[in-house]
Backbone bond lengths (Angstrom), bond angles and torsions (degrees), N, CA, C in turn:
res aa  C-N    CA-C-N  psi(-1)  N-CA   C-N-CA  omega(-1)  CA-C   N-CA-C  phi
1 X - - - 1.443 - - 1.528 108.26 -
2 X 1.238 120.56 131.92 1.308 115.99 176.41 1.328 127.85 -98.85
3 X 1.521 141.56 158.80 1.508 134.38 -147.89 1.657 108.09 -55.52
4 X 1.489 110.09 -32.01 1.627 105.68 -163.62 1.390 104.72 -98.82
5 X 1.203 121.03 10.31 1.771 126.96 147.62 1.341 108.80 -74.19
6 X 1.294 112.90 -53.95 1.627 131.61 -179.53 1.662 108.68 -45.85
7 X 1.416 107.11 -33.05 1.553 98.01 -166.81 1.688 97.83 -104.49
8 X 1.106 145.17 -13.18 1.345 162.39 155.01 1.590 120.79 -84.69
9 X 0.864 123.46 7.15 1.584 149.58 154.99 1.625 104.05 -37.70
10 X 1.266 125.34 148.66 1.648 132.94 162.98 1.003 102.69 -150.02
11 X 1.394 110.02 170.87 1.517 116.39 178.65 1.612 110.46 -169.56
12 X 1.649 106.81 122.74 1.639 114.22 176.08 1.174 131.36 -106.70
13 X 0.772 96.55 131.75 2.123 83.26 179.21 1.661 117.33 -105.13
14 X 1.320 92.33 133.68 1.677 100.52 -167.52 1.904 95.89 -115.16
15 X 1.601 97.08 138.37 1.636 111.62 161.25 1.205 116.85 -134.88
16 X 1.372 120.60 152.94 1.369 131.35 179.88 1.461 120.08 -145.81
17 X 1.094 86.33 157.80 1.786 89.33 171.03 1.567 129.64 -56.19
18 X 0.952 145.84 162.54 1.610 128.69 150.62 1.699 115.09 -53.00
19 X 0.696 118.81 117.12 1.346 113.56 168.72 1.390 143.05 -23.76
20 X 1.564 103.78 -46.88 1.621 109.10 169.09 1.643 98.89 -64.07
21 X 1.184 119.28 -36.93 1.498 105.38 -171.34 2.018 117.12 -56.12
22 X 1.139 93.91 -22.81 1.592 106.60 176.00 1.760 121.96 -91.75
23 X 1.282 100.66 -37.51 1.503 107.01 -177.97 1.496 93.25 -59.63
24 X 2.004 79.66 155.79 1.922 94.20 -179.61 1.324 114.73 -105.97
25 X 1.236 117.43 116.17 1.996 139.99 169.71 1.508 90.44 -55.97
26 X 1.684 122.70 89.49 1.396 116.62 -166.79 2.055 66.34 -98.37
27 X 1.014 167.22 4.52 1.217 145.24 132.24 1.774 112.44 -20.02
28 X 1.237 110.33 -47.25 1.760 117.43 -141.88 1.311 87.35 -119.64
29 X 1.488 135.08 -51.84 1.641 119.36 -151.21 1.856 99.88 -121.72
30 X 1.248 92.84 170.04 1.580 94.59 177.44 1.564 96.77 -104.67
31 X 2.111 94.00 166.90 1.217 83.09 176.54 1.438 136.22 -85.21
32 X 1.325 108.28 3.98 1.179 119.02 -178.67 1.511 108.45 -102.53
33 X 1.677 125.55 -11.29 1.521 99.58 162.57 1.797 112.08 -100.73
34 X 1.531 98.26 4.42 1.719 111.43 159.80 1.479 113.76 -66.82
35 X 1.110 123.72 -58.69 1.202 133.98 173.58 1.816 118.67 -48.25
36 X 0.994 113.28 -62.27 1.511 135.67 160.30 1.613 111.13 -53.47
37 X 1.132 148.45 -48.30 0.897 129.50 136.88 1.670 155.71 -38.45
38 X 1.662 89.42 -30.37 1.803 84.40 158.05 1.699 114.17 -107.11
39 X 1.283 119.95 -2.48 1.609 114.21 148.59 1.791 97.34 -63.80
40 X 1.301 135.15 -49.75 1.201 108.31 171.57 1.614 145.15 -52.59
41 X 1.480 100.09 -22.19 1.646 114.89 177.92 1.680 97.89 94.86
42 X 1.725 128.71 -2.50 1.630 90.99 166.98 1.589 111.02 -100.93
43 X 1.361 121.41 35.72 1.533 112.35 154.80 1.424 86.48 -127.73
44 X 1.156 126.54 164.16 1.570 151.38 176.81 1.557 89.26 -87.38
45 X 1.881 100.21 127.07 1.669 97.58 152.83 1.593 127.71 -61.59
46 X 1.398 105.65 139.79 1.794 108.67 171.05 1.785 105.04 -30.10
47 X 1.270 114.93 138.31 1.231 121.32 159.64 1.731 125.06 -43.19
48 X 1.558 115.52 -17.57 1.188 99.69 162.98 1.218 139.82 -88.20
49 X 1.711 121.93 -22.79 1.043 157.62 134.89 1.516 77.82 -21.64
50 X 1.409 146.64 -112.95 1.601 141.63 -143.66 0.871 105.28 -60.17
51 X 1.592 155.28 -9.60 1.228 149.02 174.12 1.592 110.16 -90.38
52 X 1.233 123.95 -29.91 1.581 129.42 -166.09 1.481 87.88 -101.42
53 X 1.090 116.69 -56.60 1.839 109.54 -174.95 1.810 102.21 137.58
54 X 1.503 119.65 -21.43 1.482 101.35 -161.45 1.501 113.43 -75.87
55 X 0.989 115.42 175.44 1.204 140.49 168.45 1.807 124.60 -129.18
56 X 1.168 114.03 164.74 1.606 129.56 171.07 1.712 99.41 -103.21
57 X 1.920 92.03 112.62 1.398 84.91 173.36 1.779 98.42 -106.38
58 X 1.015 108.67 12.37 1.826 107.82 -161.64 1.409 123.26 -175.79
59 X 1.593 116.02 98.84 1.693 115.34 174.03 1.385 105.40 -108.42
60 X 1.603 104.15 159.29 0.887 121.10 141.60 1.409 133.57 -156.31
61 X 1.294 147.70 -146.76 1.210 129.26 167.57 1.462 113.20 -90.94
62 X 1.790 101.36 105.05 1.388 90.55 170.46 1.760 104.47 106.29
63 X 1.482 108.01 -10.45 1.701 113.68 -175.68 1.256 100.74 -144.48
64 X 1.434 126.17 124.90 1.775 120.26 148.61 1.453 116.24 -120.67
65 X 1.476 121.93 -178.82 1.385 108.49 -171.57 2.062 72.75 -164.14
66 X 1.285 103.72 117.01 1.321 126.85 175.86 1.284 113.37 -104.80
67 X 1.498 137.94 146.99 1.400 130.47 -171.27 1.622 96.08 -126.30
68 X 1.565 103.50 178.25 1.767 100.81 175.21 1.878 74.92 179.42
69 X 1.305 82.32 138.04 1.694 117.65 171.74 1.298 118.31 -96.85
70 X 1.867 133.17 74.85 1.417 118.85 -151.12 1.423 109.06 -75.61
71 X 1.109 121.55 137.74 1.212 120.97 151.52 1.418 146.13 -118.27
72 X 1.339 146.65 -153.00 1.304 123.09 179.91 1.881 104.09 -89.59
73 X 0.889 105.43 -18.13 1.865 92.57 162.43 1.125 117.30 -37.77
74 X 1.479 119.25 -61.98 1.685 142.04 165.18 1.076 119.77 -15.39
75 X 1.703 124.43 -38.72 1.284 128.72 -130.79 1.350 108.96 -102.98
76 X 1.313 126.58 159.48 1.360 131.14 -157.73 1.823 102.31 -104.14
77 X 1.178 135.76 -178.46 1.496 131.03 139.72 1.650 134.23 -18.88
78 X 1.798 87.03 -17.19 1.853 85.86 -163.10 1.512 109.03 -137.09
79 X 2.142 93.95 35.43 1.475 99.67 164.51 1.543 102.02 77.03
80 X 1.211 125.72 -20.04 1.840 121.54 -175.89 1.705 98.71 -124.74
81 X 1.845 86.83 144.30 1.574 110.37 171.10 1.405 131.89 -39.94
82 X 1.412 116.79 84.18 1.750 140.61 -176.72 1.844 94.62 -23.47
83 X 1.660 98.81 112.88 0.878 112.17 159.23 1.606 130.75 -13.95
84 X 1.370 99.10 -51.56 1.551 107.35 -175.51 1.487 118.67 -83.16
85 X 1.162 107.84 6.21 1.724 115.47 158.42 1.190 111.09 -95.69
86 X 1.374 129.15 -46.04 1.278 106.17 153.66 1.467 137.24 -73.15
87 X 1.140 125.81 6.67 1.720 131.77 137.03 1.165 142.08 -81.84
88 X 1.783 96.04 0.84 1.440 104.12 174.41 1.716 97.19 -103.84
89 X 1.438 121.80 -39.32 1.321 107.41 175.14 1.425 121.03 -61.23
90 X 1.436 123.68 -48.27 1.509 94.78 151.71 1.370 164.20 -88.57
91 X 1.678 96.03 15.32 1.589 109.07 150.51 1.422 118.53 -70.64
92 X 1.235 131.27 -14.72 0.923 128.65 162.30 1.535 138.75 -90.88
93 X 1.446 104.02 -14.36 1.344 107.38 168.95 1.182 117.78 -115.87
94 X 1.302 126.10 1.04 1.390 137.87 140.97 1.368 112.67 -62.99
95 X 1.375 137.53 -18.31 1.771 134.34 -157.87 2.002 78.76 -113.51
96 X 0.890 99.85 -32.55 1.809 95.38 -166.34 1.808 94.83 -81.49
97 X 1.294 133.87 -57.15 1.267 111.25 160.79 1.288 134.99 -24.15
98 X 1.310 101.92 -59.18 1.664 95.04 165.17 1.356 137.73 -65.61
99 X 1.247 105.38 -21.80 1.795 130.75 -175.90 1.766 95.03 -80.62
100 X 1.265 121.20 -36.23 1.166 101.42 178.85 1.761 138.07 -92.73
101 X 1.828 89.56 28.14 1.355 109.74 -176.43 1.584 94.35 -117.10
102 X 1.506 141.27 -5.99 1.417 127.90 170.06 1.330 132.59 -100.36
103 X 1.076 107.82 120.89 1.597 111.83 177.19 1.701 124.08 -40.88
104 X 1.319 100.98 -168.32 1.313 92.48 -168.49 1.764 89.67 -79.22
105 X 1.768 101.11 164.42 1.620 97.13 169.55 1.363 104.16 91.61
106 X 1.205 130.25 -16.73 1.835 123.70 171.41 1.427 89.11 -137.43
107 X 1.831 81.10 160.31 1.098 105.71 167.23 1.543 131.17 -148.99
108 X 1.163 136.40 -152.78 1.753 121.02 167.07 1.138 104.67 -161.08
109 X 1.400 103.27 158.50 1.432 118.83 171.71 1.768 121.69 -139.11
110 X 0.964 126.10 153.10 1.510 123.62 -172.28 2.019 96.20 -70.01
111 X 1.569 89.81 150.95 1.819 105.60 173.92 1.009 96.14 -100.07
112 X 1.752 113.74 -67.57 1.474 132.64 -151.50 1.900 111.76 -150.51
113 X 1.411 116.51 127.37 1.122 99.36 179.29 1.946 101.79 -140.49
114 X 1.119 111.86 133.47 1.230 126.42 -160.53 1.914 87.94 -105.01
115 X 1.864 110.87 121.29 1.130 114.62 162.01 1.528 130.69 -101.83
116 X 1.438 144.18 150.52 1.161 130.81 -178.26 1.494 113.35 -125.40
117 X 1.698 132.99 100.37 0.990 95.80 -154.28 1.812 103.79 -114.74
118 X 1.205 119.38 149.67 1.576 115.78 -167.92 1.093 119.87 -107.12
119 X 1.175 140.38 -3.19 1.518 164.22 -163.54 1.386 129.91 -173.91
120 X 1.062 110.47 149.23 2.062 121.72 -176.37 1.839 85.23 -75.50
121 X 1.303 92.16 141.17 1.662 95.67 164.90 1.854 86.59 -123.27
122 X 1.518 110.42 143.18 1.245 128.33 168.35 1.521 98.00 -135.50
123 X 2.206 87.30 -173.67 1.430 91.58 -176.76 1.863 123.32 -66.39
124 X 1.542 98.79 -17.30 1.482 100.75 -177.96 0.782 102.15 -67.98
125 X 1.694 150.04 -35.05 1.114 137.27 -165.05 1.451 120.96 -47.64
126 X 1.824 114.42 -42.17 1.622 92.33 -169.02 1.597 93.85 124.34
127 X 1.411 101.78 161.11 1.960 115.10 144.69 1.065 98.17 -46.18
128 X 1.420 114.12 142.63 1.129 132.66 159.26 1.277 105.46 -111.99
129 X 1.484 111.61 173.06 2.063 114.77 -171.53 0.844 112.69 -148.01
130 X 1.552 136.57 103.03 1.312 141.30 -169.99 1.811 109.80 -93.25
131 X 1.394 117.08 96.82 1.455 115.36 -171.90 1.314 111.07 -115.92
132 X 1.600 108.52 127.38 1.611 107.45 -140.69 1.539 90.62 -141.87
133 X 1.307 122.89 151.81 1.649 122.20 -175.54 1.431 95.85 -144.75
134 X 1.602 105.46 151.85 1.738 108.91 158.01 1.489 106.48 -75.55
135 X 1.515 117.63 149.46 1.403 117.25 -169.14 1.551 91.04 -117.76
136 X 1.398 135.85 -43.83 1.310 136.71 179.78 1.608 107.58 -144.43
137 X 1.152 113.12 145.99 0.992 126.59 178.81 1.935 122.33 -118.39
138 X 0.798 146.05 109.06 1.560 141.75 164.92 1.565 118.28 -102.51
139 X 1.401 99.50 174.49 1.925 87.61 172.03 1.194 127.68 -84.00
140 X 1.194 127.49 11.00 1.469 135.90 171.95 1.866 103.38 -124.51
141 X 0.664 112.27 -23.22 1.570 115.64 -142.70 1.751 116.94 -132.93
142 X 1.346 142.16 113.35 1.247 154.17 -164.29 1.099 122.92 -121.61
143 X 1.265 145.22 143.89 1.352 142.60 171.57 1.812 110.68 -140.57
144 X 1.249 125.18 151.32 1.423 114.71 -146.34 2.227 86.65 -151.80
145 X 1.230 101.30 156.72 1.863 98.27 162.58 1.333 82.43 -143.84
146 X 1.480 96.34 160.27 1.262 108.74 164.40 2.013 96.50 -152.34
147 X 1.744 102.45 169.26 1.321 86.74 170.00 2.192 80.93 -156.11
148 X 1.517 85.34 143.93 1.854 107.35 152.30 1.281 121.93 -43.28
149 X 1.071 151.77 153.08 1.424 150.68 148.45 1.931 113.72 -155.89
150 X 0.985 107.35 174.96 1.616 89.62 177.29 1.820 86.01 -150.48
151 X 1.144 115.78 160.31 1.740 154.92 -150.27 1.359 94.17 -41.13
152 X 1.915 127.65 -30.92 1.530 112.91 163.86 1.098 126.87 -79.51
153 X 1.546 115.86 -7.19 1.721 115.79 -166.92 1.277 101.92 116.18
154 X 1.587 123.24 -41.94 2.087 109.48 -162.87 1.765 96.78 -49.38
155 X 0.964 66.91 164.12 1.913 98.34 -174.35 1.391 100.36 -119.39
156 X 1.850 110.11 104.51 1.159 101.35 152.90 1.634 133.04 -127.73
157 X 1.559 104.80 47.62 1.436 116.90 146.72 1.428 112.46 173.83
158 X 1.356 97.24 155.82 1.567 100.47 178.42 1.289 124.33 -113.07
159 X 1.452 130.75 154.20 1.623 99.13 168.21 1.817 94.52 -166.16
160 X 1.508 107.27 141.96 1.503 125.72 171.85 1.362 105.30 -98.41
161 X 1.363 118.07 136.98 1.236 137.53 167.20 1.639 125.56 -107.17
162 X 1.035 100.11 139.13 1.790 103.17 173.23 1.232 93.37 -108.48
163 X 1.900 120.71 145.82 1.288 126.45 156.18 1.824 118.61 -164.98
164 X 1.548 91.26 157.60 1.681 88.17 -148.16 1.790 90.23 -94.11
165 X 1.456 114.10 164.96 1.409 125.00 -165.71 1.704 97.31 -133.40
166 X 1.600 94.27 98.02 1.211 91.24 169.43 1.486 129.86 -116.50
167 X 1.578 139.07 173.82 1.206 110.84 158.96 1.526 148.12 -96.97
168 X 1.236 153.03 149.65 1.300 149.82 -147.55 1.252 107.26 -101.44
169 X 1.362 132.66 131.17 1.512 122.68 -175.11 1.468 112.76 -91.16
170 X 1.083 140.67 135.48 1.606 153.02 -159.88 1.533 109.84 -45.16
171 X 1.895 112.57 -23.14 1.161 91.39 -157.18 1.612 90.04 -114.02
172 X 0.888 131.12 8.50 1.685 150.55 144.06 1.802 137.36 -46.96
173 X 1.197 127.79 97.54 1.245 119.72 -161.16 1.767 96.63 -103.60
């Protein structure tokens, strides 16, 4: 490493839960009082959720709205928030929309998710708000939108998801 890395250097510290403590017993809970419960704080968010920064500011059946505070951790080569944080916040609140329409005993996972993105999000930007809905639902099969925006309304990304609905066997956590 050379001195003018050394003097431009940062450093974060990330903690998390154990993991099983976060994963969802779709045996025992639904996904919508799974979901609702760690916007409440008595399940621990997934460890990626604490590593990326987001949070659940809002469920419901069939709607979430996820937040993230960007900062320069985030940031790509070109000073703005790496694409793939904003494709991970709305793979995730696009997959939790749908998750918060299945009972106990199913569950889902993303197939395919197509992002669109319209703007650099940086740290000036603000909260950002990822507000994401199920658009159709079948018994195998899900589809979800969600889009970015920050505290005036701009929109800076969109993205549709495909995801499959399967079921969880009882003795499976």
């Amino acid at each position: 490493m050379d001195s003018a890395s050394k003097k431009t250097d940062r450093t974060r510290s990330i903690s998390w839960a154990d993991p099983s403590a976060s994963a969802r017993n779709a045996s025992a809970i639904s996904g919508l009082d799974y979901l609702a419960a760690i916007r409440n704080g008595d399940i621990p968010p997934p460890p990626v959720a604490r590593l990326i920064g987001y949070r659940i500011a809002r469920v419901e059946q069939g709607n979430t709205v996820f937040e993230l505070d960007p900062a320069e951790f985030h940031y790509n080569p070109f000073a703005t928030v790496h694409g793939g944080i904003a494709c991970t916040l709305l793979d995730s609140s696009m997959t939790a929309a749908v998750l918060s329409t299945l009972p106990v005993g199913q569950a889902c996972a993303t197939i395919e998710i197509k992002t669109n993105f319209i703007r650099p999000i940086t740290g000036k930007t603000g909260t950002v708000s990822c507000h994401a809905e199920m658009v159709h639902a079948g018994k195998s099969i899900a589809m979800a939108s969600g889009k970015i925006s920050d505290a005036k309304g701009n929109l800076y990304a969109t993205g549709v998801s495909t995801l499959m609905i399967f079921s969880i066997s009882p003795d499976l956590k």
